[in-house]
N, C-alpha and C positions, 0 to 999 in steps of 0.2 A: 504494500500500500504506500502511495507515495504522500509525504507527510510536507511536500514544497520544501525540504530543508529544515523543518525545525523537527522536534521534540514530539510524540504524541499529545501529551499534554496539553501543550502549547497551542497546538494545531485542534485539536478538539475544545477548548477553550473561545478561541479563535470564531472557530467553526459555530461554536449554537450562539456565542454572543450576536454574532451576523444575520442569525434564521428567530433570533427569540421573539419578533412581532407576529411571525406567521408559523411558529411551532405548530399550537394549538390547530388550526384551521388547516396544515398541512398532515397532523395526524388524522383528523377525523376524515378529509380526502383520501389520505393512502389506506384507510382503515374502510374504511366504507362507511365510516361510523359508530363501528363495531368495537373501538379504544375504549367507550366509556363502559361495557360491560364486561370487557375482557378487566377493568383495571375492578369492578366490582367484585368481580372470582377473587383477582388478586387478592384484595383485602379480606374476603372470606376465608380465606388458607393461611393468613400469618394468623389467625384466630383473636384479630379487634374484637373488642369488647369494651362497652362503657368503663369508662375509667383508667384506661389503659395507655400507659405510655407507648408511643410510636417513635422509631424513626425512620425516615424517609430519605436514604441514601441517593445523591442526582435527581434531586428533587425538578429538577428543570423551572417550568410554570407552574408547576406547583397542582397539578389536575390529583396527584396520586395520593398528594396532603390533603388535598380538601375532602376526596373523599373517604380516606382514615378520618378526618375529623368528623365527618357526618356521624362516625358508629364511635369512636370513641366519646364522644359529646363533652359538655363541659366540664366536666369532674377527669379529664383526663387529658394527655397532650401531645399533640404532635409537632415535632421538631424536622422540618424539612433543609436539607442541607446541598447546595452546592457550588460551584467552582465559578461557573458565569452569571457575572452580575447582571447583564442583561437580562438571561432568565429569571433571574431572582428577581428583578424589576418588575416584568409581568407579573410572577406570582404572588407579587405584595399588592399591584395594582387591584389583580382579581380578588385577592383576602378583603380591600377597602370596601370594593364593591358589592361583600356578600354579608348579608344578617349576621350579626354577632357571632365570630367564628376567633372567637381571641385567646382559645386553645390550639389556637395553630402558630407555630411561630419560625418565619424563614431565616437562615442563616446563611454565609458564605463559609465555606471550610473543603477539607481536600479527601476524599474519600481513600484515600491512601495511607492517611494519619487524622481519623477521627478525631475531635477532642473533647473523648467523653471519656472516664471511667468506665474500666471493664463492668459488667452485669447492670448496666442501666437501663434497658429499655426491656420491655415485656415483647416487644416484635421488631424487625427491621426490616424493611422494604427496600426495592429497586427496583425502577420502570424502565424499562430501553436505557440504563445504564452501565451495566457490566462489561460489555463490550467496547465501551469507550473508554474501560480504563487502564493505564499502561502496564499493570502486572494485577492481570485479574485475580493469580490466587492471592497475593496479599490483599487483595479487597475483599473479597468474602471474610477472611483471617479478622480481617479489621472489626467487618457486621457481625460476624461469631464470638471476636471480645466483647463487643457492646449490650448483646441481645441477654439477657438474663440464662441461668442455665432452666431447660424446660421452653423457653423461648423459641421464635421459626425466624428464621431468612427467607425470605423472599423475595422471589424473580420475576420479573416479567418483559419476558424480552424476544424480539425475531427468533425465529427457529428455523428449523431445514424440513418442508414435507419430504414424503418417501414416496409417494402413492406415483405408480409411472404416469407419462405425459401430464399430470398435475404439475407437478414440482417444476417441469421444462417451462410450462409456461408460467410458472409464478415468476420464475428466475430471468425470463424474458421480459415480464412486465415489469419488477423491479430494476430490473439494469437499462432500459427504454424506457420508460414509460415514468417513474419516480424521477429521474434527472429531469423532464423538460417539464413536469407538475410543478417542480420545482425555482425553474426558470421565468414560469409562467405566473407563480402565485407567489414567492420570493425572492423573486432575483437573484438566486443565489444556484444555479444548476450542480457545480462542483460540490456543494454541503450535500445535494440530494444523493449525489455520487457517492460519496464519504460512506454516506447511511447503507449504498448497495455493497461497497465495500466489505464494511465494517462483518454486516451481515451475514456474507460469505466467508470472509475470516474466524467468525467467533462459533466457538464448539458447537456441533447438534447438541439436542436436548438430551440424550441417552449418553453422550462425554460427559455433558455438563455437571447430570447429578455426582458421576462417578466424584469431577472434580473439587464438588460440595463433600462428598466425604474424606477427600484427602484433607479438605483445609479443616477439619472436625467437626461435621454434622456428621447427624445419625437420622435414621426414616427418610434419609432422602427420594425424594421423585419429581416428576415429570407427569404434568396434563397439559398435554395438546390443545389447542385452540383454531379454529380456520382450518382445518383438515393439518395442522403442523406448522402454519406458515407461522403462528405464535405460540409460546409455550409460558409456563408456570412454573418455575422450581421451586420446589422447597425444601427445607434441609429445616433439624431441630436439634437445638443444642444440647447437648448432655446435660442430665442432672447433675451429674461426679466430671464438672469440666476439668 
C-alpha cells in the first residue's frame, strides 16, 4: 500500500481529517444504509447495558458512541477516543445537536497507547478501525488492558465474502465503484482508494479471531454480516487476566 512517503499513521490521520465532512453520508452510501444496524449488532455483542462504562476505540464521528450511549443511558459513560481532530469535530458537532447525551464524552488520544488504567471499562468497541492501525496486534493488546476482566472487544469492521462470483463482484464494486462515490461526494477519490486498500490488506474474519486470541481473548468469534462483506469480532477477557 502506498503511504505517498510518510508513516501509516501519519497518512491515515491525514487521510479521514480530509473525508471527516462526508464520513457519515459516504458510509450510509457505500452501506446501502445498512451501517446503522450492522453498528446496533455491534453494541448488542460487547453486552451494553445501563450503567455501563464504554469505550469506543477510532471513535471517528462518533455514530458508534452515540449509539453505546442510547443503551448505556445516563447512569453510565461512554468515552469515544480518536486521533483526527477533524473527526472529533463532527462528533462533538453531532453530540451538541442531540437531546441530552452528556454521558458521552469525545476525546483525542492514540489507540496505540490508550491512557487509561488497565481494567477500566466494562466493554471496548471499534468501528472500521483496526485496520487503520499500524500494528494491529498491539491495539487489541491495548483494548484487552483496558476492558475489565469478564469484559468483550469488539469489532466491527470490512471482511472478505467467500461465497463464489459474490465476493468477485463485491471486490469489483469496491475497487470501481467506492473511489469515484468518492470523488463524487468528497472530493477526495484517493481516501476512497485507501478504504479498498486497506480492506484487502486486513485479515478475513476466521484470521482475525485467531489473532484476538493471541493478543489474550478467550470465546473469541466471528458473525458475518452482508453475506461476509462485514463482520463482528469478539473476543472476552479473562476472568484470571
Amino acid at each position: 500500500m502506498d503511504f505517498s512517503g510518510k508513516d501509516k499513521a501519519t497518512y491515515v490521520q491525514e487521510t479521514f481529517n480530509a473525508i471527516a465532512g462526508h464520513y457519515d453520508l459516504m458510509n450510509s452510501l457505500m452501506s446501502l444504509g445498512m451501517d446503522k444496524r450492522w453498528r446496533r449488532l455491534a453494541v448488542q455483542q460487547v453486552g451494553a447495558k445501563p450503567g455501563m462504562s464504554i469505550l469506543d476505540v477510532c471513535c471517528g464521528t462518533g455514530q458508534f458512541s452515540m449509539e453505546l450511549g442510547k443503551t448505556v443511558g445516563s447512569k453510565g459513560k461512554v468515552t469515544g477516543l480518536d486521533f483526527s481532530q477533524k473527526m472529533l469535530d463532527v462528533a462533538r458537532q453531532t453530540l451538541a445537536e442531540t437531546p441530552d447525551m452528556h454521558w458521552i464524552e469525545f476525546m483525542q488520544g492514540d489507540a496505540m497507547e490508550l491512557p487509561f488504567p488497565d481494567n477500566s471499562f466494562d466493554g471496548v468497541t471499534v468501528g472500521w478501525g483496526l485496520r487503520n492501525l499500524p500494528d494491529l496486534r498491539k491495539g487489541i493488546r491495548e483494548m484487552a488492558r483496558v476492558v475489565k476482566p469478564g469484559g468483550k472487544v469488539v469489532s466491527l469492521d470490512m471482511a472478505k465474502p467467500s461465497f463464489p462470483g459474490f465476493k468477485q463482484v463485491y471486490w469489483l464494486y469496491f475497487e470501481k465503484l467506492i473511489p469515484l462515490m468518492g470523488q463524487i461526494w468528497a472530493k477526495k477519490a484517493s481516501a476512497y482508494q485507501y478504504l479498498h486498500d486497506s480492506a484487502l490488506e486486513f485479515p478475513a474474519q476466521q484470521e482475525l479471531v485467531k489473532i484476538f486470541a493471541e493478543c489474550g481473548l478467550e470465546n473469541t468469534k466471528y458473525i458475518n454480516l452482508a453475506g461476509g462483506v462485514v463482520a463482528i469480532i469478539v473476543g472476552t477477557k479473562p476472568k484470571f487476566y
